[in-house]
C-alpha positions in Angstrom: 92.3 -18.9 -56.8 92.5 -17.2 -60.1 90.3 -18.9 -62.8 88.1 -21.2 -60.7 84.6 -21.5 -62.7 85.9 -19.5 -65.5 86.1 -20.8 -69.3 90.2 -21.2 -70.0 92.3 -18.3 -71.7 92.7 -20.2 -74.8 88.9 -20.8 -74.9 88.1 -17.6 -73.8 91.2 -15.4 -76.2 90.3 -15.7 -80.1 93.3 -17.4 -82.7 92.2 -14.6 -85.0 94.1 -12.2 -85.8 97.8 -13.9 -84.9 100.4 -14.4 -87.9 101.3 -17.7 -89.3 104.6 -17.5 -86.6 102.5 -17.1 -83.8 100.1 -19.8 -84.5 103.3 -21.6 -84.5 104.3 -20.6 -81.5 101.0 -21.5 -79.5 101.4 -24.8 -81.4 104.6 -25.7 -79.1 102.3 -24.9 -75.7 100.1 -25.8 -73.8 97.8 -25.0 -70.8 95.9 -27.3 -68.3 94.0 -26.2 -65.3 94.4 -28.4 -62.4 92.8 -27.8 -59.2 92.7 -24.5 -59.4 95.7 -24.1 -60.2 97.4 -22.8 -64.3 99.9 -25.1 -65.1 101.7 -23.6 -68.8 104.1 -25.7 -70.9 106.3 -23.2 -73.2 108.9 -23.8 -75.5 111.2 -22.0 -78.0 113.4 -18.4 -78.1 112.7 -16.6 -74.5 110.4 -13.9 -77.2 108.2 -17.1 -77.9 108.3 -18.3 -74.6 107.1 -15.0 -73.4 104.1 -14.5 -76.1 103.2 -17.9 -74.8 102.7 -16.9 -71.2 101.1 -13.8 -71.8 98.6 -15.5 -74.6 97.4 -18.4 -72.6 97.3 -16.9 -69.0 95.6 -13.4 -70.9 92.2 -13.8 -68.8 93.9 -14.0 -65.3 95.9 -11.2 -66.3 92.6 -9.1 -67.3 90.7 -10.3 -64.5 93.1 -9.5 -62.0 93.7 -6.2 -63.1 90.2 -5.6 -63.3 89.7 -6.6 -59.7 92.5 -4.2 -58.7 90.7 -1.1 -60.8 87.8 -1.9 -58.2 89.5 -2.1 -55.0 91.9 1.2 -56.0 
């Protein structure tokens, strides 16, 4: 189970850095953490939608792929 014990993405990935649109964007989502597992609320054009996944499940993403460097 992907993020047990771990700080959230949006905790964990800095706001910095995004223009005023994407701010926007994360605005219209959100992310809760519920027994282990990531439940995301998007909304918007399927190009928001999609920086809205990517941006608040960034750390499972990482961590996964940093698991699968190891094992490979």
């Amino acid at each position: 189970m992907a993020g047990l014990g771990r700080a959230r993405a949006q905790d964990a990935t800095p706001v910095t850095g995004l223009t005023d649109a994407q701010r926007g964007w994360l605005g219209r989502a959100a992310r809760n953490d519920i027994n282990g597992w990531i439940q995301l609320k998007i909304a918007g054009a399927p190009f928001e939608r999609g920086f809205q996944h990517g941006y608040l499940a960034a750390a499972e993403y990482a961590d996964d792929l940093r698991v699968y460097e190891a094992m490979t």
